[in-house]
VEXDREN-2710 file (C-alpha; in Angstrom, 1 decimal):
% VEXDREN-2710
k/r/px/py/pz
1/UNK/-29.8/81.3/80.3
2/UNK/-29.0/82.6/76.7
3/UNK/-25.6/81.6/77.3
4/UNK/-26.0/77.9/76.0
5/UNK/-27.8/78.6/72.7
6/UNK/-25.4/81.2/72.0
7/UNK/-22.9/79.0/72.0
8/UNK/-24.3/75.9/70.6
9/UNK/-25.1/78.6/67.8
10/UNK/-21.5/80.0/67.0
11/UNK/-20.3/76.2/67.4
12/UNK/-22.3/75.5/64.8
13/UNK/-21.2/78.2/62.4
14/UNK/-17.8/77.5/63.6
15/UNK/-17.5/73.9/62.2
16/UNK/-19.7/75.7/58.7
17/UNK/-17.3/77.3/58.0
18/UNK/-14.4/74.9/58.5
19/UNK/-16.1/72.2/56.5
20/UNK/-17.0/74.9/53.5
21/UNK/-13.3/75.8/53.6
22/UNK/-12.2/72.5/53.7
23/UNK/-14.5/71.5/50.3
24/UNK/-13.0/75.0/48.6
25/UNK/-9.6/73.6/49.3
26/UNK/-10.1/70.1/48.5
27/UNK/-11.7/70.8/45.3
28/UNK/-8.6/70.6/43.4
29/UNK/-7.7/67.7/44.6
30/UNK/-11.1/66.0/43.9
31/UNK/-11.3/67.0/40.6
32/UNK/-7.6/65.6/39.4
33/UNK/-9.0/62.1/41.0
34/UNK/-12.5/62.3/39.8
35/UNK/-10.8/63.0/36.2
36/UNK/-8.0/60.5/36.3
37/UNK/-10.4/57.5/36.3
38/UNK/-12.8/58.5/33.5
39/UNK/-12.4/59.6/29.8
40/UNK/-11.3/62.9/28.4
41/UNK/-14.8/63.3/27.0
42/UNK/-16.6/62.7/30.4
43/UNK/-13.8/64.7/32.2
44/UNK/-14.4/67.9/29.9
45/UNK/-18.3/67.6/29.4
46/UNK/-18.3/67.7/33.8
47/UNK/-14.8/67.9/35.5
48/UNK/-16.3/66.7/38.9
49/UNK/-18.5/63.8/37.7
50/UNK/-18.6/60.7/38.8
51/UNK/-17.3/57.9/36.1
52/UNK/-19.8/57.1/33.2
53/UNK/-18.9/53.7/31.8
54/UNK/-16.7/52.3/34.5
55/UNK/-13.4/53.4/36.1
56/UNK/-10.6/53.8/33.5
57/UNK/-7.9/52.1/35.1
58/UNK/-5.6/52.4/31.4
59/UNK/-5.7/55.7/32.6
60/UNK/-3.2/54.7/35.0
61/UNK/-1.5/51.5/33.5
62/UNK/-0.1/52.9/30.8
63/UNK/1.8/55.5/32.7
64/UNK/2.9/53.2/35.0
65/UNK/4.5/50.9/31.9
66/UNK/6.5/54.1/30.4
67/UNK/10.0/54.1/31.5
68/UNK/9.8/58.1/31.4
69/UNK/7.4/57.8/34.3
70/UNK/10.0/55.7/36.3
71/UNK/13.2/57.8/35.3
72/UNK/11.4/60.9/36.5
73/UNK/10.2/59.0/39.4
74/UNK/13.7/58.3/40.2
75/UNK/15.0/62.1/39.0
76/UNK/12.9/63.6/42.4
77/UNK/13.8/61.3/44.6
78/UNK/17.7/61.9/44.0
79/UNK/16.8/65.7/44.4
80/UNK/14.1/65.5/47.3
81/UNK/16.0/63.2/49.8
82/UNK/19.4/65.0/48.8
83/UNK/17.8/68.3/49.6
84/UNK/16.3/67.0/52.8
85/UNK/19.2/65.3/53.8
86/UNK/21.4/68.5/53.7
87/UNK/19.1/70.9/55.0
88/UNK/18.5/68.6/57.9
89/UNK/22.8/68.1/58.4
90/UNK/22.8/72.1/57.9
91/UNK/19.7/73.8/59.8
92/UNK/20.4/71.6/62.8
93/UNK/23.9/72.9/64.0
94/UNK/23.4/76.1/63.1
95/UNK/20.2/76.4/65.5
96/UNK/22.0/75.1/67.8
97/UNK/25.1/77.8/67.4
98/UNK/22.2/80.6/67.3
99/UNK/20.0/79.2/69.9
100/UNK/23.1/77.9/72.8
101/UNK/25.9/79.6/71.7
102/UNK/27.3/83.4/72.5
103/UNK/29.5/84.9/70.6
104/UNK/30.1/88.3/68.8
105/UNK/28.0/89.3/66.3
106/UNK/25.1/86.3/66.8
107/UNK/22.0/88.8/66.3
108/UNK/23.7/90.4/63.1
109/UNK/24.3/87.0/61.4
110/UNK/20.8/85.7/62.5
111/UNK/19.3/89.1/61.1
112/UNK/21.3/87.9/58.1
113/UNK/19.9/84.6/58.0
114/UNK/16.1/86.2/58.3
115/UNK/16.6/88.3/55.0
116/UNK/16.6/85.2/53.4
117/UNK/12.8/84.7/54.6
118/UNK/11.7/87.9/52.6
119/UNK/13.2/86.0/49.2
120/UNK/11.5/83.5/47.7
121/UNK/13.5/81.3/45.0
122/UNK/11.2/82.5/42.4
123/UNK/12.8/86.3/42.4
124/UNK/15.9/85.2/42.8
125/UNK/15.4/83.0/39.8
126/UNK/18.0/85.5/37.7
127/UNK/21.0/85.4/39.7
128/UNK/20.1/82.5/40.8
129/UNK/20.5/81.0/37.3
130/UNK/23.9/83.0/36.1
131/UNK/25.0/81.7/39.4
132/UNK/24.8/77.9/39.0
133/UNK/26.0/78.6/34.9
134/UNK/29.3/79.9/36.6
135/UNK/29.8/76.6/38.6
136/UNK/29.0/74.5/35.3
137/UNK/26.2/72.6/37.3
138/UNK/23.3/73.6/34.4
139/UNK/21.7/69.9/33.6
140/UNK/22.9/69.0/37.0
141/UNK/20.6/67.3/39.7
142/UNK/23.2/69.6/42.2
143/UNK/22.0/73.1/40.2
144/UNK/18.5/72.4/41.6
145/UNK/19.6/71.1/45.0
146/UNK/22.0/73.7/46.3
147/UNK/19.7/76.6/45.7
148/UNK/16.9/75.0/47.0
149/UNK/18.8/73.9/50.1
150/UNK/20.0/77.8/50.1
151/UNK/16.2/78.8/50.4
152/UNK/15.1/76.6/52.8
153/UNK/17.9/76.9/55.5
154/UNK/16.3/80.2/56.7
155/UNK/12.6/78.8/57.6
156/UNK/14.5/75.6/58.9
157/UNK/16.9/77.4/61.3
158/UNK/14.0/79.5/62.4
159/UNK/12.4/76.7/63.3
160/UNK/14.3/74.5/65.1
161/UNK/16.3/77.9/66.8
162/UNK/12.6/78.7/68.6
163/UNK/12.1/74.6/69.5
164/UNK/16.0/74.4/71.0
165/UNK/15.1/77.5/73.2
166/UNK/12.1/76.1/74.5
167/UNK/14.6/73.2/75.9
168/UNK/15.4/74.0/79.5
169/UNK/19.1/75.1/80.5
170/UNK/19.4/72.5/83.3
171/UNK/19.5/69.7/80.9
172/UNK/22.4/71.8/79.6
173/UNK/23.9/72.2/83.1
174/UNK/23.7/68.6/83.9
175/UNK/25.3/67.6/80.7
176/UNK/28.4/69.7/81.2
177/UNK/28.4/68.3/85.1
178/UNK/28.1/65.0/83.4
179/UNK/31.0/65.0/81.2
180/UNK/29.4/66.4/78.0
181/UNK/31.1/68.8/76.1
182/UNK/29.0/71.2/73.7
183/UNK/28.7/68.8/70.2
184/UNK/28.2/66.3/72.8
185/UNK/25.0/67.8/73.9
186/UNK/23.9/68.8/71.0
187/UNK/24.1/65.2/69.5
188/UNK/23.2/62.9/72.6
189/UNK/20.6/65.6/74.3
190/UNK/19.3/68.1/72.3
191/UNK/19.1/66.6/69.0
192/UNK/17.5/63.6/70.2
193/UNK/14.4/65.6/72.2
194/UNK/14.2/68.2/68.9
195/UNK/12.9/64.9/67.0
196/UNK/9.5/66.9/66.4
197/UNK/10.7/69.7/64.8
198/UNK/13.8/68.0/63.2
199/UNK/10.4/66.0/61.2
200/UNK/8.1/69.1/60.8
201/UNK/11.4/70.8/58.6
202/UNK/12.2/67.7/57.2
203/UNK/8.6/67.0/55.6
204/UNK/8.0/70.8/54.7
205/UNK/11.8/70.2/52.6
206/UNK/10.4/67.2/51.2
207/UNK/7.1/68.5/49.9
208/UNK/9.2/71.6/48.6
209/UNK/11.8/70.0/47.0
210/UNK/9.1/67.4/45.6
211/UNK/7.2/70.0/44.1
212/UNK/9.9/72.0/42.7
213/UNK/8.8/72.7/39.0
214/UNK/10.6/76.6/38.0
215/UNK/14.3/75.7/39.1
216/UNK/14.3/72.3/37.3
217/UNK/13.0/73.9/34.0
218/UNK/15.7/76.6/34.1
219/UNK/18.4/74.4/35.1
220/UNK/17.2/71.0/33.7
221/UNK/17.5/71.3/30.0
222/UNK/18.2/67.7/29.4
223/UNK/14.8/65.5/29.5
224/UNK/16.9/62.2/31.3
225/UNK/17.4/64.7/34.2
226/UNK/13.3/66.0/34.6
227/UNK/12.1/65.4/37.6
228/UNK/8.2/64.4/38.0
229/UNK/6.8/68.0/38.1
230/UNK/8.4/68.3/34.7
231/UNK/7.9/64.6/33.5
232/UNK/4.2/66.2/33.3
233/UNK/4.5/68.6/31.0
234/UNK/6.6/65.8/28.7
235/UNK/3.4/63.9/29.4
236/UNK/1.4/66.6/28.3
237/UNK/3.8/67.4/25.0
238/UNK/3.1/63.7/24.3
239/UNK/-0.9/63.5/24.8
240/UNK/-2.1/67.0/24.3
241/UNK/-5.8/66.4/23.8
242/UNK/-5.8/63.5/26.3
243/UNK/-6.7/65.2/29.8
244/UNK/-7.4/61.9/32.2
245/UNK/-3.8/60.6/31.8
246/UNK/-2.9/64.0/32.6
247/UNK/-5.1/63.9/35.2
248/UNK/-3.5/60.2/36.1
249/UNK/-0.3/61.6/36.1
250/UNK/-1.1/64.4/38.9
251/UNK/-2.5/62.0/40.9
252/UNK/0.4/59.6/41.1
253/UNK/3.1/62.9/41.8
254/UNK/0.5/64.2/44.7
255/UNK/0.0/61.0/46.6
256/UNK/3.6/60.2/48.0
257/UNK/3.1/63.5/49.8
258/UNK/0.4/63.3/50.8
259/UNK/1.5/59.8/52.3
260/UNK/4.7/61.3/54.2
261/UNK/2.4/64.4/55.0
262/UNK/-0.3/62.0/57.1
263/UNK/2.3/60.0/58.7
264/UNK/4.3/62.7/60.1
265/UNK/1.2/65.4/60.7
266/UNK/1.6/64.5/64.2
267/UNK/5.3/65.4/64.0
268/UNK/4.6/68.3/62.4
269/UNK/2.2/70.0/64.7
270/UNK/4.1/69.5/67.8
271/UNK/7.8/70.9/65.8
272/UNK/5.7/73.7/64.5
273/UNK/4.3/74.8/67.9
274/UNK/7.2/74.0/70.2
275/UNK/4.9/71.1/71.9
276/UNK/5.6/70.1/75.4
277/UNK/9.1/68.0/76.2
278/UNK/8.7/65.1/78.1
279/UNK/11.2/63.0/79.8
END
């Protein structure tokens, strides 16, 4: 009888605590918006109040009339699909070489390929740097996509090695029977039904590469090249004192992905958790 209530109970506290953690996380977030459509004044006398004398949509308009904004616009996109595009062309194969194909040494070049989990690009940023000086590609959008392709192959390939395992080895069989010969499954079978995870490591390269802000200031000296991360602390440079554009600013970099994030969530989930194949 005290089963119900006990349950009803924790239920309860369960969904507490999920919304409390969900306000702790989206209060960020909320305060960037609440700030980009008010004044400095009302921004820094209460960051999370609601606008005052109406919304300031200058705030907004006059970023979105500067050329910078539109160059730097332009400067991610060039590095975020590039990056996407390669590490998508790269992670897939070589899951599939880990994941379907024997041959000597597999578990010492996928132990290899796990190091690269341990390093993130920030403490590598040192060799990282003399590295792309030797290949003359400093003030080059390719100095800030090669490493960051580098650094997310590892996490990719993990991914997409567990969701190609998870495929059974009769659709393999039957493709061989069939005529198929190795790339061919790959490309007409597995690639196809690994759609899921192909978008969960292609949206977490995006938002990566998107947000990239350390490698472009090393490697980007030249302000034509900045991509938006750094387009905001030209912005800053420019209008010190004047927080809401700022604000503005953040707002206009965060919601493309948050866009591509929501659209492909359902992707995501089902790539990230080897979701059921149908078919």
């Amino acid at each position: 009888m005290t089963l119900a209530p006990t349950r009803s109970l924790s239920r309860v506290l369960m969904y507490l605590f999920v919304i409390v953690m969900a306000l702790l996380m989206m209060a960020p977030v909320l305060t960037v918006i609440l700030g980009s459509i008010r004044t400095t004044g009302q921004f820094l006398s209460n960051p999370i109040g609601l606008p005052e004398t109406g919304i300031q949509w200058e705030n907004y308009t006059d970023i979105l009339t500067s050329t910078d904004f539109w160059r730097s616009l332009r400067n991610s996109l060039i590095i975020t699909l590039t990056t996407t595009t390669l590490v998508v062309l790269i992670a897939s194969p070589l899951a599939f070489i880990f994941s379907r194909v024997q041959f000597i040494g597999r578990n010492i070049f996928f132990n290899i390929l796990s190091i690269g989990l341990l390093f993130p690009l920030v403490v590598a940023i040192l060799p990282v740097f003399l590295q792309v000086r030797n290949l003359e590609l400093i003030n080059s959008f390719w100095g800030v996509i090669l490493p960051l392709v580098t650094f997310t192959l590892p996490s990719s390939t993990v991914i997409l090695i567990g969701f190609f395992r998870a495929i059974p080895t009769e659709l393999e069989d039957a493709s061989y029977i069939d005529g198929c010969t190795t790339f061919g499954f790959f490309r007409y079978v597995l690639f196809p039904l690994a759609r899921p995870a192909v978008a969960a490591i292609a949206t977490l390269s995006i938002v990566n590469a998107w947000n990239e802000y350390f490698l472009s200031l090393v490697v980007l000296g030249n302000a034509d090249k900045w991509p938006l991360t750094l387009g905001i602390m030209q912005f800053q440079g420019q209008f010190g004192s004047d927080w809401a554009r700022i604000m503005a600013y953040v707002t206009l970099l965060i919601i493309p992905a948050v866009i591509f994030y929501l659209l492909a969530e359902r992707h995501i989930v089902t790539g990230l958790t080897g979701g059921e194949l149908k078919g």
